[in-house]
N, C-alpha and C positions, 0 to 999 in steps of 0.2 A: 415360546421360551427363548427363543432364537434371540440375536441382537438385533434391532432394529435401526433406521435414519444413518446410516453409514455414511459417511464423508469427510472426505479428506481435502489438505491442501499443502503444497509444495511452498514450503516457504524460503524465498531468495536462491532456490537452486539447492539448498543446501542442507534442510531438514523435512521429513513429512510427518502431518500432525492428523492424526484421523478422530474421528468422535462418532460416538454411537447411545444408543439408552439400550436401555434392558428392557428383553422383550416384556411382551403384553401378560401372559401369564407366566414368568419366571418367578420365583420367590424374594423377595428384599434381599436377601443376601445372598445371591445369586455373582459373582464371579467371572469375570471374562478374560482369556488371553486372546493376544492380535499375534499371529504369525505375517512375516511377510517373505517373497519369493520374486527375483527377474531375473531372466539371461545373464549369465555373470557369473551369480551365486552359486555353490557350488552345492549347499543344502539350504532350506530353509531358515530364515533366523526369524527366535521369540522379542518380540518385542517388553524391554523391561522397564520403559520410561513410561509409567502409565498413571493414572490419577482417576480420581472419582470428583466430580462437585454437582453436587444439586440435581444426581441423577442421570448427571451425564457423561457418562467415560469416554478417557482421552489416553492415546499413544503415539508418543515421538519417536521417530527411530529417524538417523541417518540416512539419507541419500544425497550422494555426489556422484559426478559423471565429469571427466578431464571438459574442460570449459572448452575447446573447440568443435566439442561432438553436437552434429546437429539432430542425430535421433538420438532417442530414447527407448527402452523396452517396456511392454506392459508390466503394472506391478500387480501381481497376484496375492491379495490379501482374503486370510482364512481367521476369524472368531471363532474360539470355543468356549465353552463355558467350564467351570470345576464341577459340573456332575455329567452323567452320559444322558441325561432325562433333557436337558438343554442340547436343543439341537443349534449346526454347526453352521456357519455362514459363510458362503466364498463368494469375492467379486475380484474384476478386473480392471484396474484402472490405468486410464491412457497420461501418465504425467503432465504432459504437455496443456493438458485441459483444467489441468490446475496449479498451474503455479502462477506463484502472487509474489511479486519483489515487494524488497524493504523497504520504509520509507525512507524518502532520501534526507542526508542530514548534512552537515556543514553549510547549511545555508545564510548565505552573507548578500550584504546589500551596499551600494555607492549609491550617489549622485553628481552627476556635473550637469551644470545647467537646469536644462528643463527634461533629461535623462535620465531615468532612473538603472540601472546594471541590478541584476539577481544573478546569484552563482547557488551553483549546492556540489556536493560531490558526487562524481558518476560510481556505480556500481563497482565493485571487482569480483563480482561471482559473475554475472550474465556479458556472453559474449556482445563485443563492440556494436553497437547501431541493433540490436535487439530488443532494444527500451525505448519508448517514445516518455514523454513528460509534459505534467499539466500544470500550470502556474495560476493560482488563483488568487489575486489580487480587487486593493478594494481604497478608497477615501473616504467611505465611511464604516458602513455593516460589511463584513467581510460575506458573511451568509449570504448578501445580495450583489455579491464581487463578479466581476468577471472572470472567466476560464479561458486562458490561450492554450492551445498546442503547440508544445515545441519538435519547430522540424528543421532543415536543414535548407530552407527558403528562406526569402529574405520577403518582406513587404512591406508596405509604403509607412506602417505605423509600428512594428517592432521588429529586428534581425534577432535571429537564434541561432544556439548550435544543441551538440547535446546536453551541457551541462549548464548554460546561464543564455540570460534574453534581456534584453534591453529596450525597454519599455518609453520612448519621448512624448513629447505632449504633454508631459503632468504639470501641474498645477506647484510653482514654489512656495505657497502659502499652504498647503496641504498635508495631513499626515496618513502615508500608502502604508497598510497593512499585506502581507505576501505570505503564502503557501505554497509549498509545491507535492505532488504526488507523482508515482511511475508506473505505467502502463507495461505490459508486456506485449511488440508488434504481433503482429499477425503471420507476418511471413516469418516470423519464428517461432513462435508458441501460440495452441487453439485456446487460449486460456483469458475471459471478460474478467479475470480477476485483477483486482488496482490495490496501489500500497495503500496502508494509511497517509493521511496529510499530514503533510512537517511540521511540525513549530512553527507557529507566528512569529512573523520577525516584521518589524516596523521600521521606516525610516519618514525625515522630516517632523512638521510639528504643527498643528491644528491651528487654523486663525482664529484668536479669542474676540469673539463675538461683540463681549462687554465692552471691550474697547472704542467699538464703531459707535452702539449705542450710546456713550456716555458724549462722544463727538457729537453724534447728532441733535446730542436735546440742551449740550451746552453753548454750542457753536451760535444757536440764534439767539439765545438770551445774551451771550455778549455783543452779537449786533444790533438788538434793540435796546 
């Protein structure tokens, strides 16, 4: 009767979202509250932001921490159910192991020359150089694009920093498709979780094919 599949995640530092199903022999209309508890608090707080879809319960509750602090305390999370016949669920979880930044947005694009510039905007919840970011770019299928890491090197085919990279060598007859996503480092959070990918954003403009074709099958008929 118990809840079952519990998991959570820290989203952007600044809210945690947990989901669970109802246990294996619980009734249909069986009931659950999410308590949560860390170093801090002073009592327990009920979690009231909660929903049901398709089976599977979800509760939001706040968490923030002054953005310079580099730990965190464990969160002590307790399920119950609305009858006493449902039994009670407690875990412990390590924040850090689950948090997962925004995806990044304001992402804009230039070109000079054979250069192309990506910018997006950096974070204001996670502290400075805590975010590493993946830029995945593409001339045709973006599915089949390539992934750079952005880091604070420079190398022989693109310079970065935190927030934008600069990509030369492209092609002026070509139209670049760009994404970018954000990692959370390691040496700040134990957490493989990655943001969603931004909005596509394009720049330049495709060489139209028909053009060359219509050259090549006219061009010798006016020389014969």
């Amino acid at each position: 009767t118990a809840a079952v599949d519990l998991g959570c995640v820290w989203h952007n530092l600044e809210y945690m979202a947990c989901t669970w199903h109802r246990g294996e022999n619980a009734s249909s209309d069986t009931n659950y509250t999410l308590f949560y508890w860390f170093d801090g608090l002073e009592n327990p707080k009920s979690c009231s932001n909660s929903s049901v879809d398709q089976g599977i319960f979800e509760c939001i509750f706040n968490l923030t921490f002054p953005k310079d602090r580099r730990t965190y305390p464990d969160i002590s999370i307790l399920i119950r159910g609305d009858s006493e016949e449902v039994r009670p669920v407690c875990a412990s979880k390590n924040p850090t192991t689950l948090v997962k930044p925004a995806t990044p947005r304001q992402l804009t694009l230039s070109k000079t020359n054979d250069t192309i510039d990506v910018k997006w905007s950096e974070s204001e919840t996670f502290p400075k150089s805590c975010l590493q970011y993946e830029v995945k770019y593409s001339n045709g299928d973006l599915d089949t694009g390539q992934i750079i890491a952005v880091s604070f090197h420079c190398y022989f085919f693109f310079s970065s920093e935190r927030s934008s990279v600069s990509i030369a060598g492209t092609d002026a007859h070509s139209k670049y498709s760009f994404r970018v996503r954000a990692k959370p480092k390691r040496e700040c959070y134990n957490s493989h979780l990655q943001s969603d990918w931004s909005e596509e954003k394009s720049i330049g403009e495709k060489r139209d094919s028909t053009i060359y074709l219509v050259l090549i099958i006219t061009i010798p008929l006016i020389v014969a």
